[in-house]
C-alpha positions as CSV (number, residue, x, y, z in Angstrom):
1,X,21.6,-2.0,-4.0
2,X,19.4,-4.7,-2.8
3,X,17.2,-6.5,-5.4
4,X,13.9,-7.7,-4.3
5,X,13.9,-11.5,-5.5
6,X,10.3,-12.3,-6.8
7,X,9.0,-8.5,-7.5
8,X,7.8,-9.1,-10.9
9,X,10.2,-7.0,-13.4
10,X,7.5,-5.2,-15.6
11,X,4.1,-5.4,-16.4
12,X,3.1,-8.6,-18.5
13,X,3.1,-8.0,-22.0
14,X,4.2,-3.9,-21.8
15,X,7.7,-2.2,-21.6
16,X,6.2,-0.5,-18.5
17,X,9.6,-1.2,-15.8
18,X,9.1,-1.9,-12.3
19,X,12.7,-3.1,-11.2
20,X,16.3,-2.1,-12.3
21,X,18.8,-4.9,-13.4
22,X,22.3,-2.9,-12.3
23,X,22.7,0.2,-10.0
24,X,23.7,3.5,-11.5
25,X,27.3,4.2,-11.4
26,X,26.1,8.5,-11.0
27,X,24.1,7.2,-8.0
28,X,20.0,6.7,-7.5
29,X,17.4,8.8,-9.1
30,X,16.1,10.9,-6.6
31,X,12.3,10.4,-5.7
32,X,10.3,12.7,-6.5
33,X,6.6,12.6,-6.4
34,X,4.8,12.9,-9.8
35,X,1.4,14.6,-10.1
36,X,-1.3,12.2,-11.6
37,X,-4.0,14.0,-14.1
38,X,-7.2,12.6,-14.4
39,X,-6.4,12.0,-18.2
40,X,-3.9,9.7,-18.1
41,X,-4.4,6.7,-20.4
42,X,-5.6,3.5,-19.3
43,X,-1.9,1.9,-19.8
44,X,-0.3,4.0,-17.2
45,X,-3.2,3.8,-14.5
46,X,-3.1,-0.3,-15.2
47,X,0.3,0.2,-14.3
48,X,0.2,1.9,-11.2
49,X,-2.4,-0.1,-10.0
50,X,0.1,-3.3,-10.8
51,X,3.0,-2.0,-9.3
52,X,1.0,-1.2,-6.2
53,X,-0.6,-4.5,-6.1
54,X,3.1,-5.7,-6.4
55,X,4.2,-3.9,-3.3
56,X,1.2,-4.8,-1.2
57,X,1.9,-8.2,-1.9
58,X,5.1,-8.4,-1.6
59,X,5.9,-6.2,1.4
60,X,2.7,-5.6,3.0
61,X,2.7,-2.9,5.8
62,X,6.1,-3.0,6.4
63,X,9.2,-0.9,5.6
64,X,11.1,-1.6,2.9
65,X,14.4,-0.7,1.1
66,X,13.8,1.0,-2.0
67,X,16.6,-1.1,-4.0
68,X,16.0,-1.8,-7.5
69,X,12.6,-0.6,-7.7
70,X,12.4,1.5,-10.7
71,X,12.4,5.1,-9.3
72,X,10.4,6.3,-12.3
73,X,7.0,3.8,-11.2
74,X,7.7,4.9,-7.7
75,X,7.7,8.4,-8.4
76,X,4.0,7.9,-9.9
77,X,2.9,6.5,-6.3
78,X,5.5,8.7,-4.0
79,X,4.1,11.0,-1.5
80,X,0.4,9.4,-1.6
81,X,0.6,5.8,-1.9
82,X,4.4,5.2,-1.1
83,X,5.2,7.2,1.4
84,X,9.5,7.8,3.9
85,X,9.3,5.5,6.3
86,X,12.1,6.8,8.2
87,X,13.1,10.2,9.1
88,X,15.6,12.1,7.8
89,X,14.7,10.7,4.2
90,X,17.5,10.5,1.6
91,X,15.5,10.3,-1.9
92,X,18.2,9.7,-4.1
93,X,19.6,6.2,-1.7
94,X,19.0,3.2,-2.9
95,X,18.9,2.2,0.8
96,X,16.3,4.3,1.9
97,X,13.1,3.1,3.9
98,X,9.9,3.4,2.5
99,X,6.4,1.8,3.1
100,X,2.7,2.0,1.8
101,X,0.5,4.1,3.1
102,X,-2.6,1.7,3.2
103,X,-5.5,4.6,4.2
104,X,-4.2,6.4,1.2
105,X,-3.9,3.2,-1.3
106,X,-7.2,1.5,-0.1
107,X,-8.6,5.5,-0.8
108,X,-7.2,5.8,-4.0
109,X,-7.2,2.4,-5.1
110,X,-10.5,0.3,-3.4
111,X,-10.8,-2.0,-5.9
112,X,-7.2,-3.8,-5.1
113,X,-8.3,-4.9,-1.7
114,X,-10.7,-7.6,-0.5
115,X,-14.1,-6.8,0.0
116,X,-14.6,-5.9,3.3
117,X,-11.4,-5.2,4.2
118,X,-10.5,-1.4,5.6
119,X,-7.9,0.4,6.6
């Protein structure tokens, strides 16, 4: 399992996970793409919108291996925001290929890109 040096580890001052310390002896959590209500607290959509920021900083456009990222914050963002980057896709890998989908994030999320800036 490859661990992304310098992805933050959680969200400041919550117990909301973004990366995994160990691997899983049973294997990775498959991915699986979690619906997102309207009504979800504030909490969780700060959340999302931190872990996104996250990726977009730290990996940009470009692929990257799913590792230690906690598969429970990707799930909230899998299949809109984080989207297989490589064809076929194994979701249960921790060396599977994924990458943001910046039409969809700057869509759904405006607000974490700088003014001006499209997709």
């Amino acid at each position: 399992m490859e661990k992304h040096r310098g992805f933050p580890g959680r969200l400041t001052g919550t117990d909301f996970q973004f990366t995994l310390r160990r691997a899983n002896k049973a294997g990775a959590t498959p991915l699986v793409a979690r619906e997102r209500f309207a009504d979800r607290r504030p909490p969780d959509r700060k959340a999302d919108e931190a872990f996104l920021t996250a990726l977009i900083e730290h990996f940009g456009e470009d692929p990257f291996v799913r590792g230690n990222l906690d598969a429970g914050r990707l799930a909230w963002l899998f299949g809109r925001e984080v989207v297989p980057a490589e064809d076929p896709f194994d979701p249960a890998d921790y060396d599977a290929l994924l990458r943001v989908d910046y039409r969809v994030a700057y869509t759904n999320f405006p607000h974490l890109f700088a003014e001006g800036w499209t997709p």
